[in-house]
MIVOFI-361865 format. One line per field, with one value per residue: residue number from 1; residue in three letters; x, y, z of N, C-alpha, C, O in turn. Coordinates in pm, whole numbers, plus 50000, padded with zeros to 5 digits. Layout:
residues N
num <- (NUM ...)
residu <- (ALA ...)
n_X <- (X ...)
n_Y <- (Y ...)
n_Z <- (Z ...)
ca_X <- (X ...)
ca_Y <- (Y ...)
ca_Z <- (Z ...)
c_X <- (X ...)
c_Y <- (Y ...)
c_Z <- (Z ...)
o_X <- (X ...)
o_Y <- (Y ...)
o_Z <- (Z ...)
end
This chain:
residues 223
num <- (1 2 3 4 5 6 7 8 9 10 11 12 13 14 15 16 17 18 19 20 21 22 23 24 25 26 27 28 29 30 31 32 33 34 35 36 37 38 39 40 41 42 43 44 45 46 47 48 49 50 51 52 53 54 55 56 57 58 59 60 61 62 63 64 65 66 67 68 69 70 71 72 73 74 75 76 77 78 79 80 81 82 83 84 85 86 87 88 89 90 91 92 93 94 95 96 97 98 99 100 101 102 103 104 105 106 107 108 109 110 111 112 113 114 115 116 117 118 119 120 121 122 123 124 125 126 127 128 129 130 131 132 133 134 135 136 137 138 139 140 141 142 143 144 145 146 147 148 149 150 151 152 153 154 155 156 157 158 159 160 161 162 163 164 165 166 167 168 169 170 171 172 173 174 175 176 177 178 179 180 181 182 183 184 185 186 187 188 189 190 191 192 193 194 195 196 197 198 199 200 201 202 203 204 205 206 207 208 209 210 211 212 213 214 215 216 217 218 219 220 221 222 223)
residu <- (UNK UNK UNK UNK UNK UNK UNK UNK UNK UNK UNK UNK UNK UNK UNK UNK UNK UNK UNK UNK UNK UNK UNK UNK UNK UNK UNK UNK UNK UNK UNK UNK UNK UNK UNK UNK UNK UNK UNK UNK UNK UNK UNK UNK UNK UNK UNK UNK UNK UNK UNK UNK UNK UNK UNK UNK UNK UNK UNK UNK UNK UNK UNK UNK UNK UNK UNK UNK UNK UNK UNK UNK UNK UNK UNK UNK UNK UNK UNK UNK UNK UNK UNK UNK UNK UNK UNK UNK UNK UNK UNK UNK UNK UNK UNK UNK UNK UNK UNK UNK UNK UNK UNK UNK UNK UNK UNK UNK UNK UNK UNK UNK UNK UNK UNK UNK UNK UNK UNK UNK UNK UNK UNK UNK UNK UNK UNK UNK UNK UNK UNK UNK UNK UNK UNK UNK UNK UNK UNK UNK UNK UNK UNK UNK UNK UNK UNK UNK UNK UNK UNK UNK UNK UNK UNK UNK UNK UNK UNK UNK UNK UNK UNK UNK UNK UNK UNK UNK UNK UNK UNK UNK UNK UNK UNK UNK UNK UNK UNK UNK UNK UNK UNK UNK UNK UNK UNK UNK UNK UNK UNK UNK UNK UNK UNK UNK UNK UNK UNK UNK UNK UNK UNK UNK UNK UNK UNK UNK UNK UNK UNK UNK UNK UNK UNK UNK UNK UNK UNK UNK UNK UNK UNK)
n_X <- (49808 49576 49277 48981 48748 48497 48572 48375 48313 48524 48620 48385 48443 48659 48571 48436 48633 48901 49086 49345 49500 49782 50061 50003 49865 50066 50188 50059 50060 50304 50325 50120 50257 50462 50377 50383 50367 50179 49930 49773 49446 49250 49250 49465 49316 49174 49402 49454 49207 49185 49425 49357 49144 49284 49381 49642 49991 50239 50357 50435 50595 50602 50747 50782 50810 50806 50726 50462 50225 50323 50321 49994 49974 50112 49998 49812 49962 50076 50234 50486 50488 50562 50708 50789 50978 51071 51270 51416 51523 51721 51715 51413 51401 51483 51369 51107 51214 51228 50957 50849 50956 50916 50600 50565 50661 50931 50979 50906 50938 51151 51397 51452 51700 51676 51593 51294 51212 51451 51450 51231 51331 51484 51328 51192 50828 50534 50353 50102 49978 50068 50177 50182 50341 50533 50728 50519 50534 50666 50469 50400 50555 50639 50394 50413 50688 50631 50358 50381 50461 50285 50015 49775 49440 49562 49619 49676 49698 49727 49835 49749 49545 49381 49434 49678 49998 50061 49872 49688 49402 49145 49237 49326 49116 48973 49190 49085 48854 48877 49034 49280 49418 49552 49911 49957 50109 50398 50347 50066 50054 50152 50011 49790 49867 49935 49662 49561 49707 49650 49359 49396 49507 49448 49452 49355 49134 49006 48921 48850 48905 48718 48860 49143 49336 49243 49269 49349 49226 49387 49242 49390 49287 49195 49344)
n_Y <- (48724 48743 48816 48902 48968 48825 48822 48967 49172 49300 49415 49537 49750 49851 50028 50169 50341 50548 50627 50479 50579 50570 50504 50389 50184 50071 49968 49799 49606 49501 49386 49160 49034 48937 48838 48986 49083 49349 49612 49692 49825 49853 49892 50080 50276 50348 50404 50664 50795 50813 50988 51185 51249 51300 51527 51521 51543 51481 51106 50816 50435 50148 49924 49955 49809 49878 50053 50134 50147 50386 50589 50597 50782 50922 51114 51244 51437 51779 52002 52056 51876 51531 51159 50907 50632 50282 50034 49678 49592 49705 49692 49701 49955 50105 50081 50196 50531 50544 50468 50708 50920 50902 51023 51250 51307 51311 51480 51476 51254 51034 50830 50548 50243 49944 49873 49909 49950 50054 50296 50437 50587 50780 51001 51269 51313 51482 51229 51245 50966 50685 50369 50037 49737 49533 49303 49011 48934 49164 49371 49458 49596 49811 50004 50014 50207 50407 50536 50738 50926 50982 51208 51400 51317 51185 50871 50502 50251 49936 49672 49339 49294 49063 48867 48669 48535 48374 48383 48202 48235 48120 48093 48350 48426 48303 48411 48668 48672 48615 48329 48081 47933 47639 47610 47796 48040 48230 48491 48499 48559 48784 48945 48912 49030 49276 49421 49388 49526 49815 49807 49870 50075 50385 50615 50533 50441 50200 50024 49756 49673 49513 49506 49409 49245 49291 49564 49729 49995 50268 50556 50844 51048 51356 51638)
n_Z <- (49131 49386 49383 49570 49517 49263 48917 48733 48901 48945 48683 48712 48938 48843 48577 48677 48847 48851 48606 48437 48258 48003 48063 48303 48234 48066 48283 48433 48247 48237 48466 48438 48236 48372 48607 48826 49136 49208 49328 49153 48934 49048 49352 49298 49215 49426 49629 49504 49523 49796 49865 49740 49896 50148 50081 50036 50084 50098 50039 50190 50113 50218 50061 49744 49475 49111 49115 49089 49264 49379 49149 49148 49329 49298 49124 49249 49411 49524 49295 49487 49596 49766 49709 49851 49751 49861 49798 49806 49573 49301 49004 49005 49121 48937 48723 48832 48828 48582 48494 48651 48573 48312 48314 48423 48699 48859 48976 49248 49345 49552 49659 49783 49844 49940 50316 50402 50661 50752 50602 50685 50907 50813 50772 50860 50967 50891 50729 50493 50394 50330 50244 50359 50221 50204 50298 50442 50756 50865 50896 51124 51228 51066 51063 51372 51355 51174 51290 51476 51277 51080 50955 51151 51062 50842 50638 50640 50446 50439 50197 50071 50288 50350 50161 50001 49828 49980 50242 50481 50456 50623 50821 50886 50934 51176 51335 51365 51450 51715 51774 51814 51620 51463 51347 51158 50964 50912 50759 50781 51060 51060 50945 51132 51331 51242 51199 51457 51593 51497 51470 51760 51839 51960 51852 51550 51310 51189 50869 50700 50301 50031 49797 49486 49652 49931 50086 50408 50602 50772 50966 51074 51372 51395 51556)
ca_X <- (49727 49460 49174 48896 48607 48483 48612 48300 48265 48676 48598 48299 48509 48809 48534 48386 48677 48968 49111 49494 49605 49858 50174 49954 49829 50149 50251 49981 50064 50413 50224 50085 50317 50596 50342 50429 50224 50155 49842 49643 49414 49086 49369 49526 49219 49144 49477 49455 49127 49264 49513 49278 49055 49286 49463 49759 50105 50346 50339 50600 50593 50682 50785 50739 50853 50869 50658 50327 50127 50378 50256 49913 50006 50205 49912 49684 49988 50092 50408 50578 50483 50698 50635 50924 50990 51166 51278 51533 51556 51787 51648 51293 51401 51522 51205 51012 51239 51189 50831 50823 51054 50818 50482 50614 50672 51079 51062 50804 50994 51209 51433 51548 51732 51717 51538 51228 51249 51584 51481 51150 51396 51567 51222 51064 50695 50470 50339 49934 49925 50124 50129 50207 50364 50652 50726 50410 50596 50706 50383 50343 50694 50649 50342 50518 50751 50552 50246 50400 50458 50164 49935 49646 49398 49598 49568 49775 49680 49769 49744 49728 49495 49272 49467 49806 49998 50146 49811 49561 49250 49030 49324 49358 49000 48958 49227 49044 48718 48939 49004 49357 49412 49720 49997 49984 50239 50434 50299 49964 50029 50175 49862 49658 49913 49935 49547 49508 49771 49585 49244 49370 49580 49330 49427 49349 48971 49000 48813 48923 48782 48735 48918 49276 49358 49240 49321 49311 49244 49330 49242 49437 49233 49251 49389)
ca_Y <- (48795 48576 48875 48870 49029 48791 48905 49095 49256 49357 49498 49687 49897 49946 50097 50271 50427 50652 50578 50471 50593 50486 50470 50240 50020 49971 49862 49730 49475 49437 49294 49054 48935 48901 48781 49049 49061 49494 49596 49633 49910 49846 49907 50220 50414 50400 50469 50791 50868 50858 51067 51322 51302 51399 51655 51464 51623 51395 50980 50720 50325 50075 49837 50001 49758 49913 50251 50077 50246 50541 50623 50647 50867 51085 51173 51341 51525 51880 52011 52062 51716 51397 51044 50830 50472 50201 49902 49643 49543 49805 49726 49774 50115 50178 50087 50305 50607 50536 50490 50864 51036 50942 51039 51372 51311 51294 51616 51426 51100 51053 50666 50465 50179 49888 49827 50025 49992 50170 50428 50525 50643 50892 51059 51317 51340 51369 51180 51279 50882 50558 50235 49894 49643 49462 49151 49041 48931 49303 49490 49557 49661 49905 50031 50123 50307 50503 50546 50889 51007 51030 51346 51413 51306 51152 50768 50447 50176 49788 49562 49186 49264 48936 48707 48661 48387 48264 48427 48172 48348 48092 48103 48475 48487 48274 48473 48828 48670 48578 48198 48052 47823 47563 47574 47912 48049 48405 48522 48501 48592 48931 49040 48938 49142 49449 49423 49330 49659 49940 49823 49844 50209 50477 50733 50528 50421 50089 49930 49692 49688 49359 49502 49350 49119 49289 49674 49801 50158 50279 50685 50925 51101 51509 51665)
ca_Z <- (49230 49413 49411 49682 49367 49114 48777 48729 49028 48941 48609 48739 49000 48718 48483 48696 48947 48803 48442 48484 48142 47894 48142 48434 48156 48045 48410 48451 48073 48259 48602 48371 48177 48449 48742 48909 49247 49222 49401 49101 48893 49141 49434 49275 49229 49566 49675 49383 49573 49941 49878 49735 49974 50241 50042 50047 50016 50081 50099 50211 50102 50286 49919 49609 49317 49014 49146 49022 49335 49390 48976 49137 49491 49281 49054 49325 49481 49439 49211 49590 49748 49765 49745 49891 49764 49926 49743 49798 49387 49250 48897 49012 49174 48820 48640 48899 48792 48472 48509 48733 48499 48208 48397 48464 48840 48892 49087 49361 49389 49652 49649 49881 49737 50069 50380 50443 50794 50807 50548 50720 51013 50802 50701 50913 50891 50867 50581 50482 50292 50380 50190 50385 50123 50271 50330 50576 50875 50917 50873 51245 51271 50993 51182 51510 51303 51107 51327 51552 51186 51010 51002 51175 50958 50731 50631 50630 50372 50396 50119 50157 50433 50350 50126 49891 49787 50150 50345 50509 50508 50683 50978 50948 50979 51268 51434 51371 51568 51868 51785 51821 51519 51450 51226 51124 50923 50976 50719 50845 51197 51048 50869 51204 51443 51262 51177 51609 51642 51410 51549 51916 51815 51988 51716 51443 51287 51093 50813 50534 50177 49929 49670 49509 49771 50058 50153 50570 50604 50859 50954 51174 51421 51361 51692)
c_X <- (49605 49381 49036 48765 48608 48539 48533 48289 48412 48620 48507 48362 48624 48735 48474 48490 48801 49048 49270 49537 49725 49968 50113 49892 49961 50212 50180 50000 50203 50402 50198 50191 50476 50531 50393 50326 50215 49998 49700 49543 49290 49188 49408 49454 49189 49284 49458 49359 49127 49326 49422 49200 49095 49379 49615 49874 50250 50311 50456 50509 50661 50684 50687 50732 50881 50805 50509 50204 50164 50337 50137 49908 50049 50080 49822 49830 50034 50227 50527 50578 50552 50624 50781 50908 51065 51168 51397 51628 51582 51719 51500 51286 51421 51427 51109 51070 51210 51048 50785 50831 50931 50655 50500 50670 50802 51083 50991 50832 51137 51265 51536 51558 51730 51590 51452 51179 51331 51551 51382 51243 51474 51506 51164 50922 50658 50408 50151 49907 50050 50058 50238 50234 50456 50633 50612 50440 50644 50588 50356 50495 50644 50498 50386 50605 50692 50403 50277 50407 50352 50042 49827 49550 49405 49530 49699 49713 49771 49736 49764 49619 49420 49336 49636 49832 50050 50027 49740 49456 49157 49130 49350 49208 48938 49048 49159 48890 48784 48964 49200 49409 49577 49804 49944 50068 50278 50395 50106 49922 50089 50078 49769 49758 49905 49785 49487 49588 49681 49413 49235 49430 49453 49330 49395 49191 49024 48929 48878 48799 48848 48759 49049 49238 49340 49279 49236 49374 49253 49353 49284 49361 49279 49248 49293)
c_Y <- (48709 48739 48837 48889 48949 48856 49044 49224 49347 49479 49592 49816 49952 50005 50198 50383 50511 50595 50568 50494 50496 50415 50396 50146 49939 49948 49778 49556 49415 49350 49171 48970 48839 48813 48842 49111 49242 49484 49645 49738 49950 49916 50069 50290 50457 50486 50619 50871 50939 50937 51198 51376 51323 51502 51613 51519 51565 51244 50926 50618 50255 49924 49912 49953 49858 50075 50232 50192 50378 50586 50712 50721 50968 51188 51296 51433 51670 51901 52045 51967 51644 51272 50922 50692 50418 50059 49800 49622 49662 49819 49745 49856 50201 50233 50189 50423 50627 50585 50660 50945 51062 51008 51191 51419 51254 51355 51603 51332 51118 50844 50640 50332 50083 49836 49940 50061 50088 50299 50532 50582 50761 50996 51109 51329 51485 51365 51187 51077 50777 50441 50149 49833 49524 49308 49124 49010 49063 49417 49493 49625 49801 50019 50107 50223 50416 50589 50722 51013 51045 51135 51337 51408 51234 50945 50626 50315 50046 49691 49427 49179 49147 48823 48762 48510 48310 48280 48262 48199 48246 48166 48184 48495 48439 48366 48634 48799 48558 48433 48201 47896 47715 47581 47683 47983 48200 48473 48600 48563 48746 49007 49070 49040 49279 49445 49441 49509 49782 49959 49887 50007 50319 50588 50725 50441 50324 50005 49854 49692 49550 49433 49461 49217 49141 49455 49712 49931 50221 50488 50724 50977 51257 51565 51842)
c_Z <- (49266 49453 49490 49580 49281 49045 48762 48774 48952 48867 48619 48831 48908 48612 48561 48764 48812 48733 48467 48371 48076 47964 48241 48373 48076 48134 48453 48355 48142 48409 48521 48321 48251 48597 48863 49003 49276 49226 49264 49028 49000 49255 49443 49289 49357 49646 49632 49519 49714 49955 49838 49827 50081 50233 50085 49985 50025 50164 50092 50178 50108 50148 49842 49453 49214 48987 49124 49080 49376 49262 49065 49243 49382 49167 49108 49402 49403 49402 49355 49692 49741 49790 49761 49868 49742 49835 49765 49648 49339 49082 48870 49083 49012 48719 48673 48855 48650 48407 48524 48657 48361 48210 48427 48613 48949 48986 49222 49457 49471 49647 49701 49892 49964 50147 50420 50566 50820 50703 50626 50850 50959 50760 50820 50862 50952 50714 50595 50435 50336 50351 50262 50260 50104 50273 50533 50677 50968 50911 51051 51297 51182 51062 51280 51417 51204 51152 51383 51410 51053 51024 51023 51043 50820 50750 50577 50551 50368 50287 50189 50280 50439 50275 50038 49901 49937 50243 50341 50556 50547 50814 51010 51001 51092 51412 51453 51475 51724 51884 51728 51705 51497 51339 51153 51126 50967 50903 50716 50946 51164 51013 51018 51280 51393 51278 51335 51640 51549 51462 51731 51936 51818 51881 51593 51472 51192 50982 50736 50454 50078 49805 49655 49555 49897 50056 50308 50511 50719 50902 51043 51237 51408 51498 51684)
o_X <- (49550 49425 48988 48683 48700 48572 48571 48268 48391 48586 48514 48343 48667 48811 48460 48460 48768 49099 49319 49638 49748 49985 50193 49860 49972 50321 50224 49967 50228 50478 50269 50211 50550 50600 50433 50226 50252 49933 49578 49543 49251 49199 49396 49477 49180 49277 49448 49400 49094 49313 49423 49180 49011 49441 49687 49879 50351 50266 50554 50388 50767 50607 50566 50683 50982 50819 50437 50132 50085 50286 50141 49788 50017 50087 49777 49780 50036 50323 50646 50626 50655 50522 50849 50838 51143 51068 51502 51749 51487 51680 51454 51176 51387 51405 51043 50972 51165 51020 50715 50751 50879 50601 50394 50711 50796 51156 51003 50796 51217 51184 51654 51461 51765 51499 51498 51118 51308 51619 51405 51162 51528 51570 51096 50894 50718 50408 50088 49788 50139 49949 50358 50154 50453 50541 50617 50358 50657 50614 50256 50516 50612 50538 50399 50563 50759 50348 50209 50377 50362 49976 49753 49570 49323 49445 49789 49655 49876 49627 49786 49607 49384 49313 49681 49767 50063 50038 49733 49416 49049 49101 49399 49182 48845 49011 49186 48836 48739 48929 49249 49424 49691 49754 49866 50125 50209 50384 50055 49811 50070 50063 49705 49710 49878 49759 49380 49525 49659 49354 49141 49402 49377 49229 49391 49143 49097 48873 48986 48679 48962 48680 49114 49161 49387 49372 49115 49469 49150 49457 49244 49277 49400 49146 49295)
o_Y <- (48627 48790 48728 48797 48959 48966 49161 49335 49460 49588 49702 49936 50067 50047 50311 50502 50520 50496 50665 50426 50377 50295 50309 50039 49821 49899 49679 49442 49297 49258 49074 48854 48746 48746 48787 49173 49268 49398 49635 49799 50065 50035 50151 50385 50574 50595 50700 50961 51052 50994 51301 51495 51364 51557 51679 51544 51604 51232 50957 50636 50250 49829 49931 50007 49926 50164 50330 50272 50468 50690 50834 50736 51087 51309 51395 51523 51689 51842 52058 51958 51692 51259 50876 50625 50439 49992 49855 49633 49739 49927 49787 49870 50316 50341 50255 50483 50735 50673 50723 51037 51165 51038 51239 51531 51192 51328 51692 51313 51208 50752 50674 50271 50137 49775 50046 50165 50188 50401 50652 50657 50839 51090 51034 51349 51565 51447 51141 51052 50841 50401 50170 49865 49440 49230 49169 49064 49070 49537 49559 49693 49898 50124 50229 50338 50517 50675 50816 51133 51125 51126 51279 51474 51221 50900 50648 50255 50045 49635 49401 49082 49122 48706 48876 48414 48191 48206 48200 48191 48277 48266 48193 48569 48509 48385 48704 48880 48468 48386 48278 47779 47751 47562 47644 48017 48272 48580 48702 48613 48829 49124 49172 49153 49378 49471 49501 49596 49855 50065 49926 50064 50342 50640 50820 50398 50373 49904 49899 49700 49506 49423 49457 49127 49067 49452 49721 49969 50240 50545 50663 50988 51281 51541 51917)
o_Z <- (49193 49556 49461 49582 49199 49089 48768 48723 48908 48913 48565 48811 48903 48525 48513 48752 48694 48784 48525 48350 48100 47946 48278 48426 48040 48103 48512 48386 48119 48441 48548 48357 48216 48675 48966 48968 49391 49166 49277 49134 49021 49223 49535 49364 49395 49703 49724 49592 49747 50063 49906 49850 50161 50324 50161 49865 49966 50278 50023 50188 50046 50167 49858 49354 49229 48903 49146 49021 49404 49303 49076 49265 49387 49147 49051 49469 49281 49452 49328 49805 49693 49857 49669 49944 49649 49815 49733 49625 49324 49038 48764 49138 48982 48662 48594 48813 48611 48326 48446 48645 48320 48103 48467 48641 49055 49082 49306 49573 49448 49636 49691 49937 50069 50091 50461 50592 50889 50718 50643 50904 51038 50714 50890 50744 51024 50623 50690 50450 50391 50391 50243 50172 50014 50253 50648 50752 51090 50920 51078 51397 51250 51112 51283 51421 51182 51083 51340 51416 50960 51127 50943 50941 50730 50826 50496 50641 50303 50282 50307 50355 50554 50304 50028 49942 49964 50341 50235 50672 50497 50880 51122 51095 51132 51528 51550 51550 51795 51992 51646 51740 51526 51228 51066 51229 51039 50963 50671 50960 51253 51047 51043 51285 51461 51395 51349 51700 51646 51485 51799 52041 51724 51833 51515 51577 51106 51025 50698 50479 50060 49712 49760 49522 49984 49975 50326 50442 50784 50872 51142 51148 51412 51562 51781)
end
């Protein structure tokens, strides 16, 4: 994980924000020891908190790995909400059940083993909470498809929004202040298009936050 927060800074928002218990420290010990790029304890809480704070009752994710951030979505919802996740890696759909089942939150989870393009099409919304995670060439695809379905009010969360291991964050950041840079990869140019599409989307309110590697927030307008 290439984090945007000094160390310090890290450990000060993971002591201070919401305690990930025994089951997200030990996904958290299996992040580590596998180099597995999951968005992270600083990351989760916020997600945890988002979802509380808009009374969130059911979320979709667009890549879930091994359930890492569906763990912390499914925490704030209620015993009749759902949290749908998409993975192509059949044995990290397994892990995530695994994960759910032991967490108490089987009867929430919702899995769709594949492409999370084609699954968000078989999902009416709308969804109160929506995590971006995909491969970054497709985050403004995933976007359009998910944008008519998200609830007033509700909120759609990108990670990577500032760096990972393929981003170039001078060249994304030249393209976010209107500057046309060379030899910029797809990777890159996916973060700035959705980031150029969610800012330019009249129903949605945009900010990003320097935690992780970057999270865009971006908020539904309430009709």
């Amino acid at each position: 994980m290439t984090d945007v927060l000094p160390d310090e800074s890290a450990r000060f928002v993971r002591a201070v924000g919401p305690q990930p218990g025994e089951i997200l420290e030990e996904m958290d010990e299996y992040a580590r020891e596998n180099g597995f790029p999951h968005v992270g304890p600083e990351v989760g809480g916020w997600l945890a908190l988002l979802a509380r704070t808009v009374d969130a009752r059911r979320a979709f994710e667009f890549g879930s790995g091994y359930g890492y951030s569906a763990y912390w979505f499914a925490r704030e919802l209620p015993a009749d909400g759902e949290v749908v996740l998409t993975e192509h890696d059949p044995d990290e759909l397994d892990m995530a059940r695994e994960y759910m089942d032991r967490g108490g939150f089987s009867d929430l989870a919702t899995y769709e083993e594949g492409d999370a393009l084609e699954a968000i099409e078989r999902h009416e919304g709308p969804f109160d909470v929506v995590l971006v995670d995909l491969r970054k060439d497709q985050y403004p695809d995933a976007f359009d498809a998910v944008r008519e379905k998200v609830a007033p009010g509700g909120v759609i969360v990108a990670d990577n929004a500032m760096t990972a291991g393929p981003i170039q964050f001078e060249k994304l950041l030249e393209l976010q202040e209107g500057g046309d840079p060379d030899d910029v990869n797809e990777h890159t140019r996916g973060i700035a298009a959705y980031l150029d599409a969610v800012r330019a989307a009249p129903e949605f309110e945009t900010a990003v936050m320097p935690i992780g590697e970057g999270i865009s927030v971006s908020h539904k307008e309430r009709r």
